[in-house]
C-alpha positions in Angstrom: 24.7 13.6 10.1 24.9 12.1 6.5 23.2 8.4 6.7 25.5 5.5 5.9 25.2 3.9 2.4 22.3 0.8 2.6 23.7 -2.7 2.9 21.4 -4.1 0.8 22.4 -7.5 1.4 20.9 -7.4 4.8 17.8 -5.4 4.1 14.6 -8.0 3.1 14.2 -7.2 -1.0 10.4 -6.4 -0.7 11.3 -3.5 0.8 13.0 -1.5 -1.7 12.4 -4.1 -4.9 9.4 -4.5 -6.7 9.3 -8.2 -7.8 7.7 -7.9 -11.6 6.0 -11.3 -11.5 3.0 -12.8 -12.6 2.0 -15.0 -9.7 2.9 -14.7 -5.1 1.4 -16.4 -2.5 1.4 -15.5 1.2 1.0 -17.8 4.2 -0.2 -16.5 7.3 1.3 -18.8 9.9 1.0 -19.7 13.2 3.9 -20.6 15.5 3.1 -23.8 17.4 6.5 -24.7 18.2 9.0 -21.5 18.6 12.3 -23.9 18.4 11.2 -25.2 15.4 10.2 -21.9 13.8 13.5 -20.5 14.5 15.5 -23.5 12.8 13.0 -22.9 9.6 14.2 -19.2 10.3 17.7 -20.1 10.1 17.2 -22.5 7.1 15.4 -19.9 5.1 18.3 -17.2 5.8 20.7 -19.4 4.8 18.9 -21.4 2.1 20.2 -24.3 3.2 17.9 -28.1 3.2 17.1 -27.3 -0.6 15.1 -24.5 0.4 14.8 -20.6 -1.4 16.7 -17.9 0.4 15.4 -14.8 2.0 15.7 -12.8 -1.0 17.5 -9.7 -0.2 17.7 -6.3 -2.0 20.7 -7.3 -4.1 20.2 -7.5 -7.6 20.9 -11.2 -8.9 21.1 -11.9 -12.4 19.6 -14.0 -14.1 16.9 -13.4 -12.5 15.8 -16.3 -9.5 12.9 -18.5 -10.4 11.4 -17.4 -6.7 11.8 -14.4 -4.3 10.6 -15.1 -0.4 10.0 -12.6 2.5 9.5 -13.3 6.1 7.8 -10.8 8.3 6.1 -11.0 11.9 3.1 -9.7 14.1 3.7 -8.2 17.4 2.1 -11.1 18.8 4.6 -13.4 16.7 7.8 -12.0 18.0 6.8 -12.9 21.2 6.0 -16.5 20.4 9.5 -16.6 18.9 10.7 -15.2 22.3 11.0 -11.5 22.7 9.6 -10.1 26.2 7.1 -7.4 26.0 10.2 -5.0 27.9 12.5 -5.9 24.6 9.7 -4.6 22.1 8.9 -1.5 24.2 10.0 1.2 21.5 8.4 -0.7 18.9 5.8 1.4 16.7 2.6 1.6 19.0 0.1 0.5 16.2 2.6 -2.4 15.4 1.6 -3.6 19.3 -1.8 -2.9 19.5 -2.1 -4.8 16.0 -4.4 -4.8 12.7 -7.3 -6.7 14.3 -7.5 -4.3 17.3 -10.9 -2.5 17.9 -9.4 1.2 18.4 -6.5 0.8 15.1 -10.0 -1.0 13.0 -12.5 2.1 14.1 -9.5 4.4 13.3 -8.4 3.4 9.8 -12.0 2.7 8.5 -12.3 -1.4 8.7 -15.6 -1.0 10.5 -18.6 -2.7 9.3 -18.6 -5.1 6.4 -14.6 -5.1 6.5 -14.7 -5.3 10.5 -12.2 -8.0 11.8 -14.6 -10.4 13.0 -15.5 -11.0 9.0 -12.4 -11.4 7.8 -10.8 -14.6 6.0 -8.8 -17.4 7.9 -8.8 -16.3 11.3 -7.0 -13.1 10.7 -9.4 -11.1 13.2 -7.7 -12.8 16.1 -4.3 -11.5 16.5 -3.8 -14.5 19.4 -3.0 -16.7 16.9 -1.3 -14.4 13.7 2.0 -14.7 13.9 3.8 -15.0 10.9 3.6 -14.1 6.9 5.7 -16.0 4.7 5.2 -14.9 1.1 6.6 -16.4 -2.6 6.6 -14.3 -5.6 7.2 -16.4 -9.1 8.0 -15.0 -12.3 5.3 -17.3 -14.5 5.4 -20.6 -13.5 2.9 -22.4 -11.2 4.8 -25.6 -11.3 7.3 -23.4 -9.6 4.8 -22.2 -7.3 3.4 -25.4 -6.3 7.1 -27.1 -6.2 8.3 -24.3 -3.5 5.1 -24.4 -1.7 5.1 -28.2 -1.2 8.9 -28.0 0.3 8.2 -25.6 2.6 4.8 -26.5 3.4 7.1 -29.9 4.8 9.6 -27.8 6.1 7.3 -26.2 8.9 5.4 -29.5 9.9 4.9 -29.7 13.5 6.4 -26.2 14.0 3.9 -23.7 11.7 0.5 -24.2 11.4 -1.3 -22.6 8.5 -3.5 -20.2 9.0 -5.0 -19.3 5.4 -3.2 -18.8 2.0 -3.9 -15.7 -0.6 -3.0 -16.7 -4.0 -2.2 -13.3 -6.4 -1.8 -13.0 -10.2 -1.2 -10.2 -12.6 -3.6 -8.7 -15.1 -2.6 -7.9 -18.2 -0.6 -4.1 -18.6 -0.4 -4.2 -15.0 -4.0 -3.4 -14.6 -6.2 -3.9 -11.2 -9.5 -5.4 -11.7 -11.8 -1.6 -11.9 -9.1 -1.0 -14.8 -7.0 1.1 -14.0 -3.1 0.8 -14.5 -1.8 0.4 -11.5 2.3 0.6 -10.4 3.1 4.1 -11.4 3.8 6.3 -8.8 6.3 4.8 -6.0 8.4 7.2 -3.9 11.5 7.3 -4.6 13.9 6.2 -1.2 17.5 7.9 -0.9 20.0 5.2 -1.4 17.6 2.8 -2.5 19.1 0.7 -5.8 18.2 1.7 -9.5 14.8 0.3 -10.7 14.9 -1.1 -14.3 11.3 -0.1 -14.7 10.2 2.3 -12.0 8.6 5.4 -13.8 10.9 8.6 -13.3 9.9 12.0 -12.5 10.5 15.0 -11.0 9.6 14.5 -7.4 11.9 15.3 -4.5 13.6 11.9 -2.8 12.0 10.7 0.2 14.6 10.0 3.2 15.7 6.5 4.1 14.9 6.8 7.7 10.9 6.8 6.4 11.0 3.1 5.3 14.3 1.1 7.2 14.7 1.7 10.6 18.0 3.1 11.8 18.4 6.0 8.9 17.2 9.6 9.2 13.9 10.5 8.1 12.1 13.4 6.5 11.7 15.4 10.4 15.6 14.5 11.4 15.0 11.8 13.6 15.9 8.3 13.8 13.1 5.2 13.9 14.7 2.2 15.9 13.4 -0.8 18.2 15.1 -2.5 21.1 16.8 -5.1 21.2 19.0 -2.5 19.0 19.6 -6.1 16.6 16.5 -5.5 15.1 16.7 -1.9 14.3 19.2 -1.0 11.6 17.7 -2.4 7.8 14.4 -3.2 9.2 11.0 -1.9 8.2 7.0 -2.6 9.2 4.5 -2.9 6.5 0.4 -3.4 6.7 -0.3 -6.8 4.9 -4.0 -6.1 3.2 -6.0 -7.8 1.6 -9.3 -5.8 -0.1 -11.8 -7.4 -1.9 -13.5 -5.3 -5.1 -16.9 -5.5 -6.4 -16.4 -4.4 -9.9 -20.0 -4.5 -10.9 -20.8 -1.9 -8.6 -17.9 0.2 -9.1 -19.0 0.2 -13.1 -22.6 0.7 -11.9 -21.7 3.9 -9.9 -19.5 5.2 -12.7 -22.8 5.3 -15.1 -25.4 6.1 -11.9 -22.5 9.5 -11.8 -22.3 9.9 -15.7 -25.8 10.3 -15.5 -26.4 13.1 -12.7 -22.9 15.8 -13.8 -23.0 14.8 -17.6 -19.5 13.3 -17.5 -18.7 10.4 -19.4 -18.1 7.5 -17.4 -14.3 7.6 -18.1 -14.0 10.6 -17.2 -16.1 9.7 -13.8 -13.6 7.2 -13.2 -10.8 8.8 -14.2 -11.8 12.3 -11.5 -12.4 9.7 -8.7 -8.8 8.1 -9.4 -6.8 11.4 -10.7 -5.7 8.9 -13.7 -7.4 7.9 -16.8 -7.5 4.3 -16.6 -4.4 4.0 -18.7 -2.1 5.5 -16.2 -2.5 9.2 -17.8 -2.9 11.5 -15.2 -5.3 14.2 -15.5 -3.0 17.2 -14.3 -1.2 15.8 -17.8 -4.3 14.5 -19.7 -7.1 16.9 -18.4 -9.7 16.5 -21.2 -9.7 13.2 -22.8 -7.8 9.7 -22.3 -5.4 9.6 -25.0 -2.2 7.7 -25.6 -0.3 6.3 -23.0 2.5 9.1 -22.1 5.9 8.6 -22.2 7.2 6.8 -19.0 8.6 10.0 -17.8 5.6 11.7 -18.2 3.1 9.9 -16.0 4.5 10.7 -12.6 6.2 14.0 -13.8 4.0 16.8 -12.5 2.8 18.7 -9.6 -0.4 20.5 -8.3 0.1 23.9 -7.5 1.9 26.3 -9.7 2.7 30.3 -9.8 1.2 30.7 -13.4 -2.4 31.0 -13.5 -2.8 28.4 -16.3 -1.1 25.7 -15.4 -1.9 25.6 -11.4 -4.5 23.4 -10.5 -4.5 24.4 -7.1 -8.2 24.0 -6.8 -8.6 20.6 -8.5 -10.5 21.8 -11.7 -8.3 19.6 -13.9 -7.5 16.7 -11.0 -10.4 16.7 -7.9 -8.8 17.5 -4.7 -10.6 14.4 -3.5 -9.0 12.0 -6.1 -7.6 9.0 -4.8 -3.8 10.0 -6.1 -4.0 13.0 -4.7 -5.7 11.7 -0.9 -2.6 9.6 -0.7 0.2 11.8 -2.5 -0.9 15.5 -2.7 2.7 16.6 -3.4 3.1 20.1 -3.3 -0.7 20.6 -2.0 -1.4 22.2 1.2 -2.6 19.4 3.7 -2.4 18.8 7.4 0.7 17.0 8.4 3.3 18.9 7.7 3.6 17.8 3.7 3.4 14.6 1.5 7.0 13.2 1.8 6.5 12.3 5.5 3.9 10.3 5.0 4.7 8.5 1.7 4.8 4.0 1.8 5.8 1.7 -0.1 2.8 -0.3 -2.0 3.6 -4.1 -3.2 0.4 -5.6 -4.0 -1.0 -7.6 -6.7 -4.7 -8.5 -7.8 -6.3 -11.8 -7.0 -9.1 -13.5 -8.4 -10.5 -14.1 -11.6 -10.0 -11.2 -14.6 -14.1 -9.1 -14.6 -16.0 -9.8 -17.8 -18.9 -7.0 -18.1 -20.6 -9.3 -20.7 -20.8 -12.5 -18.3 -20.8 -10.7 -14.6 -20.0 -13.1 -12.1 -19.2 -12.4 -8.2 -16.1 -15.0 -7.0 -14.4 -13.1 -4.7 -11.1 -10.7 -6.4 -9.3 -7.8 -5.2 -5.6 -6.5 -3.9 -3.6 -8.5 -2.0 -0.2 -6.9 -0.7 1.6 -4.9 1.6 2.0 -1.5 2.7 5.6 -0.2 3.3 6.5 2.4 6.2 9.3 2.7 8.8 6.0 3.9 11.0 2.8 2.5 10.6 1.5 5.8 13.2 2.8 8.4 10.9 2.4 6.8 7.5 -0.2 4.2 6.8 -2.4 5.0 9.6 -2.0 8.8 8.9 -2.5 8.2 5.4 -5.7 6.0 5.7 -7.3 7.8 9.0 -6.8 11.5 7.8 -6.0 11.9 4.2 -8.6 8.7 3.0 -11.2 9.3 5.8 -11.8 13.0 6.0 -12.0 15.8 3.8 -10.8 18.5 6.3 -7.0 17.6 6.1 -7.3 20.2 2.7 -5.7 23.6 4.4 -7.6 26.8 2.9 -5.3 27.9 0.0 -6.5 30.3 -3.3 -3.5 30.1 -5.3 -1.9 32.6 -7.8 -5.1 34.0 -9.0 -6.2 35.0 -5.6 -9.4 34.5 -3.5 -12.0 35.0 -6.1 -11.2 32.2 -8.1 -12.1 29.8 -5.3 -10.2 28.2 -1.8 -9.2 24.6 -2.4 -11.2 23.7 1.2 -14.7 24.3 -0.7 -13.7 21.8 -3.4 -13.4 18.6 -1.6 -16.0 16.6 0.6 -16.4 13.1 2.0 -13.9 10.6 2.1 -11.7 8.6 -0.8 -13.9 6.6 -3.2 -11.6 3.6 -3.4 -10.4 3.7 0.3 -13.5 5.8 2.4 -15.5 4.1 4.6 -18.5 5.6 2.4 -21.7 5.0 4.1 -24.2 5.5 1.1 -26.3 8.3 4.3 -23.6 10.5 4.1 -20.9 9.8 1.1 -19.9 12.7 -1.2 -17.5 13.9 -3.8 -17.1 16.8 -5.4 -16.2 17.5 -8.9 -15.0 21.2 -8.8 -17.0 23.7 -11.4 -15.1 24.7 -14.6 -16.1 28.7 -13.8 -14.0 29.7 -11.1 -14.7 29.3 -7.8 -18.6 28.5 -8.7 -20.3 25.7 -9.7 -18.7 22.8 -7.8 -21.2 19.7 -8.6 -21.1 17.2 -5.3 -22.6 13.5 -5.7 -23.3 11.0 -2.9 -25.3 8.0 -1.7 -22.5 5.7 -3.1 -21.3 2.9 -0.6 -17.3 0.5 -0.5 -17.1 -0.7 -3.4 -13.8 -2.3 -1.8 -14.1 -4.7 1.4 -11.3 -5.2 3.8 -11.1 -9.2 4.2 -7.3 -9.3 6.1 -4.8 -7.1 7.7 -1.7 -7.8 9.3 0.5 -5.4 11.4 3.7 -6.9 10.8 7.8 -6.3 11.0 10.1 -7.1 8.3 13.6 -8.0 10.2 16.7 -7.6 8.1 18.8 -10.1 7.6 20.5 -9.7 10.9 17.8 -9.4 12.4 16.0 -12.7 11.4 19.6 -14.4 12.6 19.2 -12.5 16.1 16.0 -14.3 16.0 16.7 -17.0 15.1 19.4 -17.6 18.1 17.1 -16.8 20.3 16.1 -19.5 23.0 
């Protein structure tokens, strides 16, 4: 059965909108008195006290000088009053929550990015209940003014937890360089983006990021108390922190032992040049930025000899585009579009100088979109970004001796792996082929978990039905 259009007045704007701003900041709450959080609730839905509104996925013009989203924990829908039988069909991971010892061991944030280290109190799920975030076009004085009103609005009810400031490089960059914001999947129904890249790429279903639509295997995602299914979604609120210097350092350490430039180090271990080219496009050198219809307007795997790049020669099969998105590659999990998300994240932290290196804390701050945190996120993160074996055997058109794909990956995703320096690898297939594959290891994260949040993004129903509650 044909889904029914999107309301997207009652779907939270996050969700399907991409807020171009320069600055956000997200509270992570803590419910102290549930009355009290569901009148803020009900204020911030309505916009009423001189507060923002929920912003919604409706486009507004002009443009608002803030957009807010509201999401909860497992643990903070049942401070607000929802019984452990209501949330029974809710997504598994959602329950068992970021900070959890089996979902932290399964997705990788072991060791230095293990929950007990991370920032405000976020390892103990007890007490996470609630994100609040603020994106602002430009203006701190805007920031500042919307953060002091609700900051009073939520006295005596919220307590706050910790606060993540973000703020946009320059071109849209991330702090190892790269241009980040390209590729996003493109949702069925979802409304027009003035600036989302186009390609060619098939349309992903509704159902795999609101709840209450079909997704891509014909099924339906929903939650009980059916209020909170229909325009909903879950998202993973991260928060990594980057260590630029030794990202640069490894680039030249891996320069040094294939030959490579360092570029084109960084841009095999991404699949992108640092200016957004991709290398399926741009296989040889950097370049000029391409066309916006050009950067996320190719595949992998082709029936002509010389353009397929089944065997990652031009783009590594380990690459951290093609971990996450490996399109028309032949992977475990049935194939790329049901396991595609949503990413809203900006940097934080001070812009890198190479010339005066200093080490205050910066990174990604953001969340991950899904309609299942199981099949998407985790699957992405546990399987595609932690192990190498999720590569099916495949020889493409010019047969078995030119190589199998399965020989031409190893270790885990550079950005995202775990990477233990004992037993970390990557492998930069040989030009001749199926011979000469050059593998490197011994590198360790050069990216740090310091926050995760499982949470639920009601719609705007939703956020009423709990806001009645009690």
């Amino acid at each position: 059965m044909a889904d029914s259009a999107i309301n997207f007045a009652n779907v939270q704007g996050t969700i399907l909108r991409g807020y171009r701003v320069d600055l956000a900041r997200h509270f992570v709450l803590s419910i102290g008195d549930p009355a009290g959080a569901r009148a803020l609730i009900t204020a911030l839905v309505d916009g009423s006290g001189g507060l923002p509104a929920v912003t919604t996925a409706m486009r507004v013009e002009p443009k608002p000088p803030c957009f807010l989203n509201l999401s909860f924990s497992y643990t903070g829908l049942a401070a607000l009053g929802l019984g452990a039988d209501q949330m029974e069909d809710f997504d598994r991971t959602f329950k068992n929550g970021a900070a959890d010892a089996d979902t932290a061991r399964r997705i990788g944030d072991t060791g230095s990015s293990a929950p007990q280290y991370w920032l405000g109190g976020l390892g103990d799920s007890a007490q996470v209940h609630m994100l609040l975030s603020i994106w602002v076009t430009d203006s701190h004085e805007v920031l500042e003014s919307v953060s002091a009103q609700l900051r009073a609005a939520w006295t005596g009810s919220l307590r706050e937890l910790y606060v993540q400031d973000a703020t946009a490089l320059p071109d849209n960059k991330v702090h190892f360089g790269y241009r980040d914001s390209i590729a996003q999947p493109k949702v069925k129904g979802a409304p027009d983006a003035k600036r989302m890249v186009p390609d060619d790429q098939p349309e992903v279903a509704t159902g795999e990021f609101l709840l209450g639509y079909v997704n891509q295997g014909g099924g339906t995602y929903r939650v009980s108390p059916d209020e909170l299914t229909k325009d909903s979604s879950y998202a993973a609120f991260r928060i990594l922190e980057q260590d630029v210097a030794a990202f640069d350092a490894m680039l030249e350490t891996y320069a040094g032992q294939t030959g490579l430039s360092s570029e084109m180090v960084a841009a095999k271990f991404c699949g992108r040049w640092r200016n957004g080219n991709p290398l399926e496009l741009a296989p040889e050198v950097e370049g000029p930025v391409l066309p916006d219809e050009q950067l996320n307007n190719f595949n992998y795997v082709t029936t002509e000899l010389a353009t397929d790049d089944t065997l990652g020669l031009k783009c590594p099969i380990g690459s951290h585009i093609r971990r996450n998105n490996p399109r028309d590659g032949k992977v475990n999990g049935t194939d790329a579009d049901h396991h595609r998300i949503v990413r809203r994240a900006m940097p934080y932290g001070p812009a890198y100088d190479p010339a005066k290196p200093d080490q205050p804390p910066r990174g990604l701050v953001g969340y991950f979109i899904n309609a299942s945190l199981s099949n998407q996120f985790e699957f992405i993160t546990s399987q595609w970004n932690n192990q190498s074996e999720f590569v099916q055997a495949d020889t493409g058109p010019g047969g078995a001796k030119y190589g199998n794909a399965a020989f031409n990956i190893s270790g885990q995703d550079v950005f995202s792996g775990v990477n233990d320096p004992a037993t970390s690898s990557f492998t930069f297939a040989g030009k001749a082929p199926g011979a000469g594959n050059t593998e490197v290891g011994g590198f360790g994260r050069t990216i740090v978990t310091r926050g995760s949040v499982y949470c639920f993004f009601p719609s705007i129903s939703g956020l009423r039905y709990l806001a009645a509650m009690g």
